[in-house]
C-alpha positions as a Markdown table, in Angstrom:
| # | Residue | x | y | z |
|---|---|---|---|---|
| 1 | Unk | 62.1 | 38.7 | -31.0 |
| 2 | Unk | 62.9 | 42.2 | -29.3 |
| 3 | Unk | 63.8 | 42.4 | -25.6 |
| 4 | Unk | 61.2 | 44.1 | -24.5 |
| 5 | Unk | 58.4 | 42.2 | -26.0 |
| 6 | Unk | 59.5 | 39.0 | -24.7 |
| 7 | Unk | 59.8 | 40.4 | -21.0 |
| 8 | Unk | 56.7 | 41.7 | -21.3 |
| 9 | Unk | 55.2 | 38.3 | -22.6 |
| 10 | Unk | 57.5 | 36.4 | -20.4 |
| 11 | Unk | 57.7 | 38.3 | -17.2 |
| 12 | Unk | 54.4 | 39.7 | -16.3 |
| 13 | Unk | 52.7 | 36.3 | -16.7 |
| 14 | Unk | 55.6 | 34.8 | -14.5 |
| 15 | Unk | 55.5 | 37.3 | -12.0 |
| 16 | Unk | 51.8 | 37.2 | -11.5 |
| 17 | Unk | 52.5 | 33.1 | -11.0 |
| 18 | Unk | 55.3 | 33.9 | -8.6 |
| 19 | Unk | 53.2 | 36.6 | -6.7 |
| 20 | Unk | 50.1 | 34.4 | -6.6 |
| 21 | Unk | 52.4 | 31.5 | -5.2 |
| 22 | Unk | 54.6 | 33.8 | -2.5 |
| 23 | Unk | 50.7 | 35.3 | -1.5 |
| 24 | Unk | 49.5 | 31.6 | -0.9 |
| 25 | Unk | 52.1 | 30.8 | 1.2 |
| 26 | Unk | 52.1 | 33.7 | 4.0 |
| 27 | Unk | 48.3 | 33.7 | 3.8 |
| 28 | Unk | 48.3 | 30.1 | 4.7 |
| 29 | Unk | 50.1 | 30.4 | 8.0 |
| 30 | Unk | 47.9 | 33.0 | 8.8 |
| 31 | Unk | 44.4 | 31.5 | 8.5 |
| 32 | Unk | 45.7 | 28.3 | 9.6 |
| 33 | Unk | 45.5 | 25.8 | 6.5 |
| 34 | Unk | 48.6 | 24.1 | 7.5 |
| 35 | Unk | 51.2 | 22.9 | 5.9 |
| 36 | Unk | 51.8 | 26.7 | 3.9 |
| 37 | Unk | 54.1 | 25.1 | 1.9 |
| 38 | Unk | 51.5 | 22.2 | 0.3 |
| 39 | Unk | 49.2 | 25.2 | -0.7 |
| 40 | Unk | 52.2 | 27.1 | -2.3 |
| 41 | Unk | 53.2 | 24.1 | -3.9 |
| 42 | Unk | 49.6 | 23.5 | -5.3 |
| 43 | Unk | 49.9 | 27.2 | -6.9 |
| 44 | Unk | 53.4 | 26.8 | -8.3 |
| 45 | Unk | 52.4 | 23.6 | -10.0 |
| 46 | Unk | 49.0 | 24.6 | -10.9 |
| 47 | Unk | 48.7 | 28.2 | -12.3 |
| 48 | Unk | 45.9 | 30.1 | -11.4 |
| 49 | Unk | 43.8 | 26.8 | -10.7 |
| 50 | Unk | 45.7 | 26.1 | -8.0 |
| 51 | Unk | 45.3 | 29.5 | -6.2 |
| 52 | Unk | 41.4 | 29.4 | -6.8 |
| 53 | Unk | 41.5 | 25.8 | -5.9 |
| 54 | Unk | 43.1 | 27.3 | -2.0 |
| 55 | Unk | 40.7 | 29.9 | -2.1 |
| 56 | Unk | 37.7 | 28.0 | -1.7 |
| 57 | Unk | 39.4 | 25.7 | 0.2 |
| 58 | Unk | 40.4 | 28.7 | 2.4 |
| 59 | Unk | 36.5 | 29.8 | 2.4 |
| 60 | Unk | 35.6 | 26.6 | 3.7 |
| 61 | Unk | 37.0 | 27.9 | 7.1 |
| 62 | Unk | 34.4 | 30.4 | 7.7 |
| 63 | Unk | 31.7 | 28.0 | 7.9 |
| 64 | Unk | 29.4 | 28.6 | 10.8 |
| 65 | Unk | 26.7 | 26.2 | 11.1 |
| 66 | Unk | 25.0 | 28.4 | 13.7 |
| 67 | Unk | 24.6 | 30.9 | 11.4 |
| 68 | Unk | 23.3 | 29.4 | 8.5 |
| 69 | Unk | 19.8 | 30.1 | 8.0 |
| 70 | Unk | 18.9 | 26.4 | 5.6 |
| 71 | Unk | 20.6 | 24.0 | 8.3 |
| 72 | Unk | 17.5 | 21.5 | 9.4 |
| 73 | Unk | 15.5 | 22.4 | 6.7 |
| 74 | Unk | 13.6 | 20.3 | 4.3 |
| 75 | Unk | 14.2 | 22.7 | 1.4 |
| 76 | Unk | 15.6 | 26.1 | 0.6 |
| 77 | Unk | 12.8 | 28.8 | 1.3 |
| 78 | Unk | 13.3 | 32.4 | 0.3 |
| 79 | Unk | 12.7 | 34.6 | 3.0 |
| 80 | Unk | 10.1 | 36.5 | 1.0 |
| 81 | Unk | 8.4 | 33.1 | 0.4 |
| 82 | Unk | 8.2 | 32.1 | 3.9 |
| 83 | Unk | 4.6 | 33.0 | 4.9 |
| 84 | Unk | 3.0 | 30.3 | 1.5 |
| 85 | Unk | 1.3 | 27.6 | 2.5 |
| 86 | Unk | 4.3 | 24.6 | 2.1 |
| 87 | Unk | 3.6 | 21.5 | -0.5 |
| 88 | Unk | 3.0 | 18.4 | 1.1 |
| 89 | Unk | 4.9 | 15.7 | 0.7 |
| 90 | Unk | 4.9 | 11.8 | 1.5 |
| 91 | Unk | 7.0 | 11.3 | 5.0 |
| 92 | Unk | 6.8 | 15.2 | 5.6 |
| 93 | Unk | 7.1 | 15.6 | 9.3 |
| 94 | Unk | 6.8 | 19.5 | 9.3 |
| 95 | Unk | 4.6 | 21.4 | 11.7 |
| 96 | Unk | 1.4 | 22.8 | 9.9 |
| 97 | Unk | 0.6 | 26.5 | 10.0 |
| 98 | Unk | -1.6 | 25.5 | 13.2 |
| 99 | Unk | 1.1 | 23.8 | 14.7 |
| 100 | Unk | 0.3 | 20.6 | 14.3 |
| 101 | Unk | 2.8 | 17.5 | 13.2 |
| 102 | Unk | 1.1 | 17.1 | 9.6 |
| 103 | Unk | 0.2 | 13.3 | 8.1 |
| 104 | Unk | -0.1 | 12.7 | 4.9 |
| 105 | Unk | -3.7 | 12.6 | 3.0 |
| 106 | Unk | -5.5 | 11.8 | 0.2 |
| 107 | Unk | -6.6 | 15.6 | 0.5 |
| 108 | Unk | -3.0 | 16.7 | 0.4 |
| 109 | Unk | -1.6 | 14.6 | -3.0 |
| 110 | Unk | -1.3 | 16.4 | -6.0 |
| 111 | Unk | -4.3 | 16.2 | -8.9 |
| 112 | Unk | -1.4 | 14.2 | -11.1 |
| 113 | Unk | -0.8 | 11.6 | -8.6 |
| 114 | Unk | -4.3 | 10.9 | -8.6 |
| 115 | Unk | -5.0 | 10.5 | -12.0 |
| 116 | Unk | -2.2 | 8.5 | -13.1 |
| 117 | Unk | -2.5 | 5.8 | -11.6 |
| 118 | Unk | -4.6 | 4.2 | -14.7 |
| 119 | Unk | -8.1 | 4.0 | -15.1 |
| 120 | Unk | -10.5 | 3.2 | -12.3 |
């Protein structure tokens, strides 16, 4: 095999891994996942995997639970979505539109609950 084909299959490959690796470590000790060395390790042993594997782990340090808009929510609501009459639901403590603490109703099940419950 020529020379230069083999350190260009070899060595670029290899000094991405080695790159990746060195990166994991310094950025480590700055954001404060500690020990650097484990996360470098994980990225020497497992290429590429390892390195996304420390990047989420690494986004998991910006979590604010202040900020985020779906903490103590029953469900995920767009925003544009948020003015539509809600679905009821069995044990659904939510305020109604008028402000009230909502029970549950015959008036509020859905049309299948109704009807399958066999023949009357």
């Amino acid at each position: 095999m020529d020379p230069l084909l083999l350190a260009i299959v070899v060595g670029i490959p290899l000094a991405w891994h080695v790159g990746l690796t060195v990166f994991t470590y310094y950025d480590a000790g700055k954001v404060g996942l500690e020990p650097p060395a484990k996360w470098a390790a994980i990225t020497a042993v497992l290429p590429l995997f390892g390195f996304f594997i420390y990047l989420f782990e690494r986004s998991e340090l910006d979590y604010d639970p202040e900020t985020d808009p779906y903490r103590g929510n029953n469900f995920n609501i767009h925003p544009s979505r948020a003015d539509d009459t809600p679905l009821r639901s069995r044990g659904d403590d939510r305020l109604t539109p008028e402000g009230e603490v909502g029970e549950w109703t015959d008036e509020d099940a859905d049309e299948n609950d109704r009807t399958s419950s066999g023949p009357e």
